[in-house]
N, C-alpha and C positions, 0 to 999 in steps of 0.2 A: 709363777714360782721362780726364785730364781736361780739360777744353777750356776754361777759365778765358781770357776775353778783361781786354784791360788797357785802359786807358784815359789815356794820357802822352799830353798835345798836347788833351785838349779841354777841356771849360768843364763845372763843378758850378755849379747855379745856385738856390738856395734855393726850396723849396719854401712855401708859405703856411703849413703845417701841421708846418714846421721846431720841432723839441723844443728844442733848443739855441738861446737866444737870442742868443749872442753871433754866431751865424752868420745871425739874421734881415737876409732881402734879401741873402745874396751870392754874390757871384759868384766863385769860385775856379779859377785857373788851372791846370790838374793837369798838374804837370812830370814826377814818377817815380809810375808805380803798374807794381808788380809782386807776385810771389808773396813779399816781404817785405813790404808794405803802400805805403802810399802819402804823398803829401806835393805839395801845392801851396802857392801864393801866393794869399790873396783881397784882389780888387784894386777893391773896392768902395766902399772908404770912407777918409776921407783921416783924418791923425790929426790933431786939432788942436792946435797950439802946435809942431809939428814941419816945420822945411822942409829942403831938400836944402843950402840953406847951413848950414843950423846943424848937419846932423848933418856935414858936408865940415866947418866948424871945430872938431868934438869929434874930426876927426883931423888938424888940421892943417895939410890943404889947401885951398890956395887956389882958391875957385869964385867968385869975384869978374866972370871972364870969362865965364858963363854964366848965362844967366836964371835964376831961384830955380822950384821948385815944388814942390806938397805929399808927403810923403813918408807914405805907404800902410799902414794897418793890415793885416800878410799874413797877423796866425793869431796864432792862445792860444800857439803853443809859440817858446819862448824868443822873447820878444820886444824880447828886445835886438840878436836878432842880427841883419842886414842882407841883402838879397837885391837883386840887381837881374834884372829879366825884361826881354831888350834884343833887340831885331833884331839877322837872323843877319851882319850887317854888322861886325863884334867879334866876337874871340872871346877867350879868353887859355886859359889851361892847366887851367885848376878847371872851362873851362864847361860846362854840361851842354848839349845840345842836345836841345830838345822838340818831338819830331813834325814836324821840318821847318820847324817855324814861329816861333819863338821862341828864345833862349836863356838860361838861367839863371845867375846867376853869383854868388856870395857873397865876393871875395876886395875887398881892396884897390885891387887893380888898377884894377878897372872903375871904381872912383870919380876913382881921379886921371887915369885915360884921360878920361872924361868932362869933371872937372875942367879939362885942357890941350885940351879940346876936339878931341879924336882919338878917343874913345867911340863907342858906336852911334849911328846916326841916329835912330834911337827908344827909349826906357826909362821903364820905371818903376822906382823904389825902394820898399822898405818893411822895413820891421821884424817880423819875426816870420813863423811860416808854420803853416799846418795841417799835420797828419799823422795818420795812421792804421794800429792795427800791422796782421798780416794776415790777410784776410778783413774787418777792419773795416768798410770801404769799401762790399767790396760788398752786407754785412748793411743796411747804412744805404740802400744805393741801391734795396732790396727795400721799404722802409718809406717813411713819408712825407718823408722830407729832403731827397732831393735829384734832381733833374731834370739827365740829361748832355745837353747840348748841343756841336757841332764846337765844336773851338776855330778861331780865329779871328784874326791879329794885327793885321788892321785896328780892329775890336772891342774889341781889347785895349789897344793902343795908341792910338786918336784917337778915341775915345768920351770924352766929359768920364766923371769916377769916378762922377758921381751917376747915371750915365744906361745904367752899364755894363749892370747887370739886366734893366729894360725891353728895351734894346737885343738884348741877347744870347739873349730869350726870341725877338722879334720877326725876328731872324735865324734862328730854330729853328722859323718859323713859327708860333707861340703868344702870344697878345695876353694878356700879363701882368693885364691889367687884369680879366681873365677868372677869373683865376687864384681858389677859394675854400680856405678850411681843411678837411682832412680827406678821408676818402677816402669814394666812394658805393657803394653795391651793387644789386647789380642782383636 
């Protein structure tokens, strides 16, 4: 029988001894895992020359009435395409709801809601997301890459992007600073 647990709604959190460099130090929001594989947002690191206006003028709407901020490296896979992870205060018809604590949304909508200022009261955006087909995930989590921690929306949401890591170790009880490469034996 098998008794596979999933993990939607917590936090991947780079391990020291992470193989994959473009995932050193992050932190990843895990929105769908199931027995098809999985797929979050990593919301660790801002991209630079990218803000929420300019990617709202490459569609035309006007974000004029809202303060500007950086728009989020979320993953190697298709990184054109746009996610937003918003409190459960919004919702629209695409969104996915994560664990009670967040919501996912990739359509239009959510940018011009935000845009006219009728959006979530929290968000972040980004470009691109992680994924993994199935079994991936959990092969990777048995090796050195990755650490799950709860997810968290306070964390997710009002932690500055550079701090997310540290943060989200420290809320899992674990002093990152601690943190060394590789695994020991006993």
């Amino acid at each position: 029988m098998d008794q596979t647990t999933f993990f939607g709604g917590h936090f991947l959190l780079a391990l020291p001894g992470m193989a994959d460099l473009r995932f050193d130090h992050s932190v990843i929001a895990l929105c769908v895992h199931d027995s098809d594989g999985a797929m979050g947002i990593a919301v660790g690191e801002e991209m630079e020359g990218v803000s929420l206006h300019g990617l709202l003028d490459s569609f035309e709407i006007d974000g004029s009435a809202i303060p500007d901020r950086p728009v989020l490296r979320g993953g190697p896979v298709e990184p054109r395409r746009g996610f937003v992870l918003h409190s459960l205060d919004w919702s629209g018809q695409d969104m996915v709801q994560v664990g009670g604590q967040w919501g996912l949304s990739g359509s239009l909508d959510i940018l011009k809601a935000i845009a006219q200022g009728r959006g979530p009261s929290r968000y972040l955006v980004a470009l691109g997301y992680a994924g993994w087909g199935p079994g991936q995930l959990e092969r990777e989590m048995t090796s050195d890459s990755w650490f799950l921690a709860p997810g968290n929306a306070d964390l997710l949401f009002d932690v500055p992007t550079h701090r997310k890591w540290a943060a989200s170790y420290a809320a899992a009880g674990v002093d990152a600073s601690h943190l060394v490469r590789g695994a020991g034996s006993a």
